[in-house]
N, C-alpha and C positions, 0 to 999 in steps of 0.2 A: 637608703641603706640603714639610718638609723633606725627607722620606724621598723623596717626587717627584723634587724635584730633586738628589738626591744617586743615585737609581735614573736620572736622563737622564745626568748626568754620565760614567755609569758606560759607560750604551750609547753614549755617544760617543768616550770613550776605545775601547770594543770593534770600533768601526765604521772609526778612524784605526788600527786595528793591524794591518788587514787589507790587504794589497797594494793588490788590486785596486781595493778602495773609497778606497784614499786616492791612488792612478792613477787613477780618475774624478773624484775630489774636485779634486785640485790641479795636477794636471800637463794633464789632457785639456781642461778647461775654456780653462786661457789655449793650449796648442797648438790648439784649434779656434778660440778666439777670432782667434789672428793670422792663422789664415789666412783666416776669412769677412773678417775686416779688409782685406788685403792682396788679397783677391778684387775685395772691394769699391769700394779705392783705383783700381785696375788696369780694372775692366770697369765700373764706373758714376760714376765721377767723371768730373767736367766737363773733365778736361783731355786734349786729343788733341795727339797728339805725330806729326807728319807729314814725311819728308823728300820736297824735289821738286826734280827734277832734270829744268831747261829746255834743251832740245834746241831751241827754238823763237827765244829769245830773241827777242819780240816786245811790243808793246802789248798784242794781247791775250794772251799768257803772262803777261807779268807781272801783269794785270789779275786772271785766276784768282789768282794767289798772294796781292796782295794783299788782295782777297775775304776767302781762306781764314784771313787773319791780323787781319781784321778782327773775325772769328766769335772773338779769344778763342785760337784753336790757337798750338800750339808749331809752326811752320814751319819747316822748319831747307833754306834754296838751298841744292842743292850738287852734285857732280857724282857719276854713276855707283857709284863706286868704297868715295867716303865714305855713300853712302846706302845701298849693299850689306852694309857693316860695322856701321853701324846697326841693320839688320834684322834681322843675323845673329845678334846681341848683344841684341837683343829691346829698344832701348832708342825704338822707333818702333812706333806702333800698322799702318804702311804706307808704302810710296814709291809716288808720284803720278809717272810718267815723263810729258812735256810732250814728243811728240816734233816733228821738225821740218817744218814746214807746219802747224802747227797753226794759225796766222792762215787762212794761203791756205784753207786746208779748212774754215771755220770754219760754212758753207753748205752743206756737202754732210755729209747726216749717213749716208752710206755710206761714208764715210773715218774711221774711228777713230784720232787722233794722241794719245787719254791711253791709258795705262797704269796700273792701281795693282792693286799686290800688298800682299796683307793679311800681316801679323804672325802667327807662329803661337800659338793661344791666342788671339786677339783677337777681344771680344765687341762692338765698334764700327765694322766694317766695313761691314756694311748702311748706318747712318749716315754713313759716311762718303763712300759712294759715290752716296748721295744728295743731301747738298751741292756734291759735284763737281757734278755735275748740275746743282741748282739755282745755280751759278755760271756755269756755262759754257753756259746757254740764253740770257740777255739776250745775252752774245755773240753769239749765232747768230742771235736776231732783227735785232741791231741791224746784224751783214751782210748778212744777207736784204736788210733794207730798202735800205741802202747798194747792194748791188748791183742791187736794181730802179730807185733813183735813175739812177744808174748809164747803165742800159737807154734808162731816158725821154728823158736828154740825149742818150744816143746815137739813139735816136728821132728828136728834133727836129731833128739836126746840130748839138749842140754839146758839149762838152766841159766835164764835171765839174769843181767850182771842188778847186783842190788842196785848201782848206782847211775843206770839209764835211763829210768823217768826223771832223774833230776837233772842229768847231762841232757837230757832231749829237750826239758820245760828250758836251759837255758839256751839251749843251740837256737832254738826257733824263736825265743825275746832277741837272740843276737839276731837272725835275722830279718826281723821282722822290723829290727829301727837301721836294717842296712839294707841289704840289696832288695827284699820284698817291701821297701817302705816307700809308698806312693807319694809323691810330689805333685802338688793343682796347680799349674800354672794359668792365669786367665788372659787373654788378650783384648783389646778392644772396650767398648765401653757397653754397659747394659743397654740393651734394646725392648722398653716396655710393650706390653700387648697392647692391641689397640684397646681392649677390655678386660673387665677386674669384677672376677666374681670375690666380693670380699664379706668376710664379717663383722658384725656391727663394728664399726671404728669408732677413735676415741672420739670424734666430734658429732656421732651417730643424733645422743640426746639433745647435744647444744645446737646443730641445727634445726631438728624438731621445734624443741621450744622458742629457737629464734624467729622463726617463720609465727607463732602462734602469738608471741610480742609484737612485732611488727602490722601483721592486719588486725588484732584487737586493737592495736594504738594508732592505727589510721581510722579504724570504725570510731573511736572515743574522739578524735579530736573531729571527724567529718560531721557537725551539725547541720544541719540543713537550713532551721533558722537564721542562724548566725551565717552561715553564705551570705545566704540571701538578703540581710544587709548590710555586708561586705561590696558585694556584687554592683548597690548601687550609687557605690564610692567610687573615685579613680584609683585603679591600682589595689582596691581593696584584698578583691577575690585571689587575685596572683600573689599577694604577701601572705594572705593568709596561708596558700595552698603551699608557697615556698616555706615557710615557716614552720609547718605541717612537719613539711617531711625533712627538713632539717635537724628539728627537736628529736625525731623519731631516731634518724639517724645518728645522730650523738649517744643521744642516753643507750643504742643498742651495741656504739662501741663499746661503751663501759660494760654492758653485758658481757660480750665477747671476750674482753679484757679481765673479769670477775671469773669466769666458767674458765678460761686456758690458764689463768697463775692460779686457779686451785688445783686443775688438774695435774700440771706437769711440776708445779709443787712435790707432790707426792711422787711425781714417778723422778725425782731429782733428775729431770729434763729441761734444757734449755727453752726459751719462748723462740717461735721459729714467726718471724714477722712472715711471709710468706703466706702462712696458715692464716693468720691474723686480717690480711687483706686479702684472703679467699671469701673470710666470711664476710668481710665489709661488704665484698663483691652479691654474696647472694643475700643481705639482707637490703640491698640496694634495687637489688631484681623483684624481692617480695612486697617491698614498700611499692615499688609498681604494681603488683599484680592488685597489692589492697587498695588502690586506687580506682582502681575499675570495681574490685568488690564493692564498694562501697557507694554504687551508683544503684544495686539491687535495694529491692525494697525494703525496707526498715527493721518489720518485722522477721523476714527470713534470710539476711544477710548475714548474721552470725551466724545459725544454724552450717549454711549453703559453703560460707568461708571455711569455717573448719571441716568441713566433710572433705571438700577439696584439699584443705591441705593433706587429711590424715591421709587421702587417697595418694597425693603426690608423693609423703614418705613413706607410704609402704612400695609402693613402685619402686622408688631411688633408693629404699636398704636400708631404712634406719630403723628397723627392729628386727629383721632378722637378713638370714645370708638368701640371695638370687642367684639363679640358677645364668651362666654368661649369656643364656641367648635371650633371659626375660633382661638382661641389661643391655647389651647390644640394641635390641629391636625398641626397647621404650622407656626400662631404667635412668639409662644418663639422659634421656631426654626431656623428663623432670626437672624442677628446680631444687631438690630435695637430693635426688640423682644424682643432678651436676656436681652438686657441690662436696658431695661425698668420693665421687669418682675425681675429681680433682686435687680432691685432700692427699687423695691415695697416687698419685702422679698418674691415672691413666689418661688416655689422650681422648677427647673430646673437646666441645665446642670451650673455643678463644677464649680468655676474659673478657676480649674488648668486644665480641659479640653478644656475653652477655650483657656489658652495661649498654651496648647499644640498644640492647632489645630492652634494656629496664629505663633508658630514656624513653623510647616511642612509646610503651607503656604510660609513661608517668606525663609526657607531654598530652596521650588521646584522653589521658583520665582529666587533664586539667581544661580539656576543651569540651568533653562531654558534661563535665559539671559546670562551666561556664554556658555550655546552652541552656542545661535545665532551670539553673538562675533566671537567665533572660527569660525562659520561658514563661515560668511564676512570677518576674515584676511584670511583664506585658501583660 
């Protein structure tokens, strides 16, 4: 047991002395982390930052505005100039322009009097141009009606009382938080799909580069040499190959653990242990699979490993959205896959199938490399 642990200590000191592997270990981990953070903050957080600039200066203008500011948003009135500067400075998701007739025209929906220009970069434009929308319809109904009122007195020969657009705007706020105001009640508990066509999620890149840490750091410590006079020791070969993949295993929590407190850092998010030992789980699968990579030949072993890997994360969604039946049919069947489709709660294969499947891996690797030793001292 000593010798174990003073043979893992060793590959871990060999593993920190190599550029590369300790620019994957320590620097790439929190530079990816901040930015899925800051991705995050920016394009799925709840807060929308909007300037609108009222050309209209009416009841119903100001009606949209305050709607918009009722929903939660950052609102910022102002004129032209300063909502330009805003935009420009990227410190607004869009400017709302309110132009002038927007009352008068409020009926006629072949007069368009909004305007809104999206932010560059901004992933809440769709949304946002659907709550215009949904604000600015009750508007439109409620002069519809006003102007067929309107109609009727003009019909009869009489003249609309001055004061029933403004008894009507309030009749209908009164009803609208009384008897027409819908209540959700839910019962029961969420029932996930068996499948999840999702988009890149926040551990998209950290699994990527975790898989690409783990078989470069099984290929660096797999010498062939050095087996092979391991191999004609007792016990040599198996400390070695435990050793191996224990160091790999450590140094790749602290990855994991470097990439999730940068990211949820920034999104002032709790760390979800959960998440944390999803990933253990899939770089414990990958250290198997680089086990057997590493029995290819010398020369095209690197090449061959990462082609495989890029191939397995683009299957399983780590650069862009799959369509559910490319996930269904072969997506989550990925190691890349799995671990994204699990992040995300859909249902696929166990945990404890996969550490099973990342033992029989890691056990056939350690006996295929034990025969080829035998094979070169005989």
């Amino acid at each position: 047991m000593i010798h174990l642990l003073r043979l893992t200590k060793l590959k871990m000191i060999d593993l920190l002395n190599r550029p590369v592997m300790l620019l994957m270990l320590l620097v790439l981990p929190i530079l990816l982390g901040s930015i899925a953070g800051a991705a995050n903050m920016r394009n799925v957080g709840k807060d929308i930052f909007l300037s609108v600039v009222d050309l209209d200066q009416t009841r119903s203008s100001a009606g949209v505005i305050a709607d918009l500011q009722a929903k939660g948003w950052h609102i910022y009135p102002e004129n032209y100039d300063a909502a330009q500067r805003r935009l420009l400075r990227n410190e607004v998701d869009g400017v709302l322009m309110i132009d002038k007739g927007f009352e008068e025209d409020l009926d006629d929906f072949d007069k368009s009097n909004l305007r809104y220009t999206e932010a560059e970069g901004s992933m809440v434009t769709t949304m946002v141009r659907e709550v215009i929308v949904a604000s600015v319809l009750p508007l439109f109904s409620q002069e519809s009606m006003l102007r067929q009122l309107e109609e009727l007195y003009a019909a009869s020969g009489e003249s609309m009382p001055a004061d029933l657009p403004e008894r009507f705007a309030e009749r209908i706020e009164e009803l609208s938080q009384g008897q027409a105001k819908i209540v959700i009640e839910y019962f029961g508990s969420l029932v996930l799909a068996p499948t999840l066509t999702f988009v890149v999620s926040d551990y998209s890149m950290e699994v990527f580069f975790l898989s690409i840490y783990a078989v470069l750091g099984t290929l660096s410590l797999s010498r062939a040499v050095l087996r092979q006079r391991l191999g004609s020791t007792a016990h040599g070969l198996r400390r070695d190959y435990l050793a191996s993949l224990i160091s790999l295993q450590i140094l790749g929590e602290l990855q994991i653990l470097l990439y999730t407190y940068s990211m949820l850092l920034l999104m002032n998010r709790p760390i979800v242990l959960y998440d944390i030992f999803i990933l253990s789980v899939f770089l414990f699968l990958i250290l198997g699979v680089g086990q057997l990579l590493s029995l290819i030949e010398e020369s095209l072993r690197l090449y061959l490993s990462l082609m495989l890997l890029l191939f397995s994360a683009v299957l399983g969604g780590c650069f862009f959205q799959l369509s559910s039946r490319l996930l269904l049919n072969y997506g989550q069947y990925s190691p890349h896959g799995w671990a994204l489709s699990t992040l995300r709660g859909t249902r696929v294969a166990p945990v404890w199938a996969v550490l099973l499947i990342g033992l029989v891996l890691m056990a056939a690797g350690y006996l295929l490399q034990r025969r080829r030793v035998s094979q070169v001292i005989e």
